[in-house]
C-alpha positions as CSV (number, residue, x, y, z in Angstrom):
1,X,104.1,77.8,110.8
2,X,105.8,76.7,114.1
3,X,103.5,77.2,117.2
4,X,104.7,78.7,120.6
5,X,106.2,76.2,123.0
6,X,105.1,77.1,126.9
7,X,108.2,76.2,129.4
8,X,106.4,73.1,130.3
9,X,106.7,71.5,127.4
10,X,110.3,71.8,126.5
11,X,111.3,68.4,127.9
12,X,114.1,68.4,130.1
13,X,116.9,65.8,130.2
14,X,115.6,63.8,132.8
15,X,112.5,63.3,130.1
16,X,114.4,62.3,127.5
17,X,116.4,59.8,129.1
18,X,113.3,58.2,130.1
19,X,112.8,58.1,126.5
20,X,115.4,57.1,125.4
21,X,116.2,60.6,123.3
22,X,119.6,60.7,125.4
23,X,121.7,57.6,126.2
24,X,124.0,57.5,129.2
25,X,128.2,57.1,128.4
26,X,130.3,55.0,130.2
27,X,132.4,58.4,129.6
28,X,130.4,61.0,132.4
29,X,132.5,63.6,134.5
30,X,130.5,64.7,136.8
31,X,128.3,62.9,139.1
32,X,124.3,62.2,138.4
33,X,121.9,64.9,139.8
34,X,118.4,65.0,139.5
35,X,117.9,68.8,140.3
36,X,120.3,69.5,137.4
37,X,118.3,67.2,135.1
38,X,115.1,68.7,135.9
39,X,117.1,72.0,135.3
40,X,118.3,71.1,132.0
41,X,116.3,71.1,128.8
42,X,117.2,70.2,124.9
43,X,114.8,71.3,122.1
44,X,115.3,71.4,118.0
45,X,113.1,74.3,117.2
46,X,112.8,77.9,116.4
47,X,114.1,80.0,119.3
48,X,111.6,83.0,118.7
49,X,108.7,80.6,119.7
50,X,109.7,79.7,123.3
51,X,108.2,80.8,126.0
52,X,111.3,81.4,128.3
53,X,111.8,84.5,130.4
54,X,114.9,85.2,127.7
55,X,116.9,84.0,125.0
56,X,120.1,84.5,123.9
57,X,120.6,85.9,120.1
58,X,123.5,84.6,118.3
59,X,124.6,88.0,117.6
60,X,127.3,89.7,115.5
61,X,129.9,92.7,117.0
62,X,127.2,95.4,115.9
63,X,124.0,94.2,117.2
64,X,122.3,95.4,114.4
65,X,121.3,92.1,113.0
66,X,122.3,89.9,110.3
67,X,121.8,86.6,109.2
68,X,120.3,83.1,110.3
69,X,118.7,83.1,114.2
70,X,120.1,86.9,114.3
71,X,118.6,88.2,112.3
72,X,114.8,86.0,113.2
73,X,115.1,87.0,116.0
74,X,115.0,91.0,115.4
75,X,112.4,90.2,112.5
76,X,110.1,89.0,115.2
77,X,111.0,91.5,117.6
78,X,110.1,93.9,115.5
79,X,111.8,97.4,114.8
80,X,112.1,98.6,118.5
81,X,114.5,96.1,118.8
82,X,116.8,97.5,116.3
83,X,116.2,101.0,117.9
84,X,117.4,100.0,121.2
85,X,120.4,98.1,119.8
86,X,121.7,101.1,118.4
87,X,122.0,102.4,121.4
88,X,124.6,100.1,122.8
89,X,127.7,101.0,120.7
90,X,127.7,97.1,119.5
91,X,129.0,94.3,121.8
92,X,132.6,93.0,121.9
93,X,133.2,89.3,121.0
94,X,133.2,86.8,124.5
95,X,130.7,89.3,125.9
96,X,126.8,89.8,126.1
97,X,124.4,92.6,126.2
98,X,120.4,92.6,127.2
99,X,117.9,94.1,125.9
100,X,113.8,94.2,125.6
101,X,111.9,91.6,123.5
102,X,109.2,93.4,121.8
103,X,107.2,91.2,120.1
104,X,108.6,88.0,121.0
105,X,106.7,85.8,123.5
106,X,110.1,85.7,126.1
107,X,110.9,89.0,128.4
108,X,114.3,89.5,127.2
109,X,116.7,89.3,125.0
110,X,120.6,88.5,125.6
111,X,122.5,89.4,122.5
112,X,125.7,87.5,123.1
113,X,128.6,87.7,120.0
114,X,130.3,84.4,119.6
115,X,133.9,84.0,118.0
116,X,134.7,83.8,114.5
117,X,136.7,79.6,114.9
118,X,139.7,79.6,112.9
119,X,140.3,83.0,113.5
120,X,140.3,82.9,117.2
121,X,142.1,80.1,117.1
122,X,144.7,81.1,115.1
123,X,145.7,83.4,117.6
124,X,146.7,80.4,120.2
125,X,146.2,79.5,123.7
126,X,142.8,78.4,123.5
127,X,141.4,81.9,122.7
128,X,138.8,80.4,121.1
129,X,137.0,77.9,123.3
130,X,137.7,80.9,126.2
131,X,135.2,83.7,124.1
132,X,132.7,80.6,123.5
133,X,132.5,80.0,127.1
134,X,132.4,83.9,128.4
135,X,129.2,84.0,126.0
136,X,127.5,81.3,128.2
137,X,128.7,82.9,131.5
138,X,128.3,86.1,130.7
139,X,124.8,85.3,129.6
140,X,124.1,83.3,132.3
141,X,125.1,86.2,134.9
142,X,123.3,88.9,133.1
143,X,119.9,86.4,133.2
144,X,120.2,86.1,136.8
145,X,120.8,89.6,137.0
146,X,117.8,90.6,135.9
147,X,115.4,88.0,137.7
148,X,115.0,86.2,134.7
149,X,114.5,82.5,135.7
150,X,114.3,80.5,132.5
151,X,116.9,80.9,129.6
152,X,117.1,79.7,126.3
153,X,120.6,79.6,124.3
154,X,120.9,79.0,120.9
155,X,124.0,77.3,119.4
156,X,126.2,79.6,119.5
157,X,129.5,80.7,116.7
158,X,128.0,77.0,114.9
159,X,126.7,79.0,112.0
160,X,128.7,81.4,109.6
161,X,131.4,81.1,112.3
162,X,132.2,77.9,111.4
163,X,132.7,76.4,115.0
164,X,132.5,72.7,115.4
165,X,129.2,71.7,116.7
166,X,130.5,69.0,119.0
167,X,133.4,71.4,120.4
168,X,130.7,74.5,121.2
169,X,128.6,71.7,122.5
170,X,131.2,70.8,124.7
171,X,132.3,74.5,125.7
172,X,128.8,75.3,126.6
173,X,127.5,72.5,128.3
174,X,130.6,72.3,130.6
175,X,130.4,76.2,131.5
176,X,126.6,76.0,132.0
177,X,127.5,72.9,134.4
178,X,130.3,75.0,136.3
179,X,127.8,78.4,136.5
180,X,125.0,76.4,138.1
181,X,127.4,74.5,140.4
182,X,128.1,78.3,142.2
183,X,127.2,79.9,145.0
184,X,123.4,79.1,144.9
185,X,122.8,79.9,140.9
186,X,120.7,76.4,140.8
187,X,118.1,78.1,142.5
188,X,118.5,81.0,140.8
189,X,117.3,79.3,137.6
190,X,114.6,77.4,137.2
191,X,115.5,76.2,133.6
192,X,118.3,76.1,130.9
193,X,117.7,75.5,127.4
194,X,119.9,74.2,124.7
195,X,117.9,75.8,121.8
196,X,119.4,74.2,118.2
197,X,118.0,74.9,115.2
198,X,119.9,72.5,113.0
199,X,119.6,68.5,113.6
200,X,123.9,68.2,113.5
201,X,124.1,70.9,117.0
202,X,120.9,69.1,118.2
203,X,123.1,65.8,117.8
204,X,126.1,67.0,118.8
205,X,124.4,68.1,122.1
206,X,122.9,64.7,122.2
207,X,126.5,63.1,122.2
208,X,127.6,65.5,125.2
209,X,125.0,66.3,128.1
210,X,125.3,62.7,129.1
211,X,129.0,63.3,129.8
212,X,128.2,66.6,132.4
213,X,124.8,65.6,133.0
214,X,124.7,61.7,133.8
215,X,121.1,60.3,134.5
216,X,120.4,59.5,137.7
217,X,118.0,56.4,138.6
218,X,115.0,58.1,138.8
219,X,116.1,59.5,135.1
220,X,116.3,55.3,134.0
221,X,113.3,54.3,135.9
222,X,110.2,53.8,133.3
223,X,108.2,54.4,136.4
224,X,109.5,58.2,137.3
225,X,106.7,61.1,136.5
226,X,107.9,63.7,134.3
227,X,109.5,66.8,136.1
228,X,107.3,69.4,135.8
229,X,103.9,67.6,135.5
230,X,100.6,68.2,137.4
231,X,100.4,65.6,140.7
232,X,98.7,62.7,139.6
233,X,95.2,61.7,141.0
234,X,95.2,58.8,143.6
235,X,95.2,55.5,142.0
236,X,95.6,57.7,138.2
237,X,98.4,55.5,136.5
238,X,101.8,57.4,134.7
239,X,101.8,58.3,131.2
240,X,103.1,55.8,129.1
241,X,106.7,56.6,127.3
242,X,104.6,56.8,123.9
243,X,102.0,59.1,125.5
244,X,104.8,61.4,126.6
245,X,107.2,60.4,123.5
246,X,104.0,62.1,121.6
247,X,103.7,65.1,123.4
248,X,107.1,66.5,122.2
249,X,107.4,69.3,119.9
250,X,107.6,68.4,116.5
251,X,111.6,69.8,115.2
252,X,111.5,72.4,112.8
253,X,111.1,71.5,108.7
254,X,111.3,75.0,107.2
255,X,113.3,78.4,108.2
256,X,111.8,80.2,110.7
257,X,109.7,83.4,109.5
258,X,107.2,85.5,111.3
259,X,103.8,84.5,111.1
260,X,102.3,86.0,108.0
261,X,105.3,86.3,106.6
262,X,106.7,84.3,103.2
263,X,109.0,82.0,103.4
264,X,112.7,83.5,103.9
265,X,114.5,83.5,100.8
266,X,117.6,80.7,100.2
267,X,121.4,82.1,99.5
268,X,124.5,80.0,98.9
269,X,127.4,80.2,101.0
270,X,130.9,79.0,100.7
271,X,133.1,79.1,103.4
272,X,136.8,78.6,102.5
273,X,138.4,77.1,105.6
274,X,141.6,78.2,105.5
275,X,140.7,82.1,105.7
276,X,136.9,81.7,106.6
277,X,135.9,84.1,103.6
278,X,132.0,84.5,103.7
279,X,130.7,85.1,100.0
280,X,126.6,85.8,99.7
281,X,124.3,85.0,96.8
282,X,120.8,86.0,96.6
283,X,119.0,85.4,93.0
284,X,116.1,88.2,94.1
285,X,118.2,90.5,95.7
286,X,117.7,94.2,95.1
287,X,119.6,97.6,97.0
288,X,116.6,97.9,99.6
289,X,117.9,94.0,100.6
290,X,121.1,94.8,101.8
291,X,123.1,97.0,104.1
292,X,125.7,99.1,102.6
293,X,129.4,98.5,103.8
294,X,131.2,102.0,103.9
295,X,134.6,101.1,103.0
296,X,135.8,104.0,104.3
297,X,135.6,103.2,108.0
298,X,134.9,99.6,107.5
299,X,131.4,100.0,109.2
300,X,127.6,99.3,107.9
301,X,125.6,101.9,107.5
302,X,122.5,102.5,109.5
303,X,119.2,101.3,108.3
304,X,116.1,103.3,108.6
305,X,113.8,102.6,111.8
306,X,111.0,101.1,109.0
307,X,113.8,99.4,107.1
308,X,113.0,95.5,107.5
309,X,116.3,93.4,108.8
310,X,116.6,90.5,106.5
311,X,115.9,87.0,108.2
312,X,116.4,83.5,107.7
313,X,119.5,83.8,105.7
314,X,122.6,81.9,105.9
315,X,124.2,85.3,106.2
316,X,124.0,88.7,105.2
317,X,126.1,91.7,104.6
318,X,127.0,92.5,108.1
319,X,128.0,88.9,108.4
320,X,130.9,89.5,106.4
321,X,131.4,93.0,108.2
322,X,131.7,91.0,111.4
323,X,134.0,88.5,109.9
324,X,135.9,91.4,108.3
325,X,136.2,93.4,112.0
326,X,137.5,89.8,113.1
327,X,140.5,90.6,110.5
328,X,139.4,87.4,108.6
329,X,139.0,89.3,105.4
330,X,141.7,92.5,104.5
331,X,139.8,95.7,104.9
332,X,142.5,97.3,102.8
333,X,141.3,94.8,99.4
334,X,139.8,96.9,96.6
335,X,137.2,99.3,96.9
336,X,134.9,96.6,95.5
337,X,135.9,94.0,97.6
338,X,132.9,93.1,99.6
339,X,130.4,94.5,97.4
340,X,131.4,92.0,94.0
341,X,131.4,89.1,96.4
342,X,127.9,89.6,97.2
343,X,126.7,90.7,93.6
344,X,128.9,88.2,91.9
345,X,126.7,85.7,89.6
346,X,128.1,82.4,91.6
């Protein structure tokens, strides 16, 4: 059962390149700054137990929840959540929309929908990488809008969605560089967090911030106190890099679940890359499990308030509803189209 991380011990980049975690390229665009650095943070853990003023949900064009860190993060925040998302009339993809956070330990919660890869890009011109990075900004700007100084992202469109983890690294990072570079955003923030889940978009990130966010010599000096800490005590000497190496949150081993909870059941999913068809498998699935897709209109049905959202799933029905809206799979396909995928015995 994962514990809750306080702000101050999410380790910023300046930390890690002290400890070696991050290694500088010979590759960097920008120019080394330690107030970014100290701004900066990257974590492997479970998103719902930071303590951050707000995180942003890796949501789908309903809001209502769904799979993976979606649908965790409205099984911690508990049924309110899903009330109030219902009252938004869903979220187009490249935008974001904020909400309360319930029973989470953060303040808020930014529900930003990410786009579907190959079918963005499909279209041309970049599309894709241009809805990534409105997701960031858009975040980003509804944060500061609403005095939220610490915000936690997690990897967004790198799940179902099939987007590269080193290209949304990329997208993100740079935008996040280029929002804090205006006006005076820097000091509007006091702390952005690259929240993964999975080791591959913890690596991926790993392999980029050093290219926006170079260390700076404090960042390489073994002799540099960790941003953030407590004033040392005349003649007190600095942690050692093993003492601060130790004090790092331990990644994630298991799928997140609320505390109390059982572990969240396993599905299978295939993802056929040249049409990015979603297909669900869940050996104790029963009707209460899923949401029911009303072919008729080509929307999900609403749950009950009491009606648990399903968590810590590769995906989930409304998933494939969001994929469908993205006109990845044909609405017009058999009345049993969607339904056989999911009750097929793969």
């Amino acid at each position: 059962m994962a514990s809750l991380i306080p702000l101050a011990e999410i380790p910023t980049i300046s930390l890690l390149y002290r400890l070696k975690h991050l290694v500088p390229t010979s590759s960097a665009t920008s120019t080394p700054s330690q107030a970014f650095n100290d701004t900066i943070s990257l974590i492997r853990h479970d998103i719902t137990k930071l303590q951050v003023d707000c995180i942003v949900n890796a949501a789908n064009e309903s809001l209502l929840g769904g799979g993976g860190v979606d649908g965790a993060i409205h099984r911690a925040a508990g049924p309110e959540l899903l009330r109030e998302c219902r009252t938004l009339n869903g979220c187009a993809t490249g935008d974001a929309k904020i909400t309360g956070a319930y029973h989470l330990p953060c303040k808020k919660i930014i529900h930003a929908v990410g786009p579907v890869y190959q079918y963005e890009k499909s279209k041309g011109g970049n599309r894709h990488e241009v809805l990534l990075r409105n997701c960031y900004r858009r975040s980003l700007e509804l944060a500061v809008e609403n005095g939220m100084k610490s915000i936690a992202f997690s990897a967004l469109s790198t799940g179902v969605y099939g987007y590269p983890s080193e290209e949304a690294a990329l997208a993100a990072v740079d935008e996040v560089r280029s929002f804090l570079q205006e006006s005076n955003n820097l000091e509007k923030l006091d702390r952005v967090v690259f929240c993964s889940f999975l080791e591959k978009d913890e690596q991926a990130y790993e392999r980029v911030i050093p290219r926006f966010f170079p260390p700076t010599s404090q960042d390489l000096s073994s002799s540099s106190k960790q941003s953030g800490s407590q004033p040392q005590a005349q003649g007190e000497s600095s942690p050692s890099s093993e003492t601060l190496a130790a004090q790092l949150p331990d990644p994630p081993t298991v799928e997140p679940t609320l505390d109390g909870q059982p572990e969240a059941k396993k599905q299978k999913v295939n993802l056929d890359d040249s049409i990015h068809r979603v297909i669900v498998k869940d050996d104790e699935k029963s009707e209460d499990d899923w949401e029911e897709v009303d072919k008729a209109d080509g929307g999900p049905e609403e749950r009950l308030d009491d009606e648990p959202v399903e968590v810590g799933q590769a995906s989930s029905v409304v998933d494939v509803q969001s994929v469908q809206s993205s006109g990845i799979i044909d609405l017009n396909e058999s009345q049993h189209s969607v339904q056989s995928m999911l009750d097929k015995d793969w």
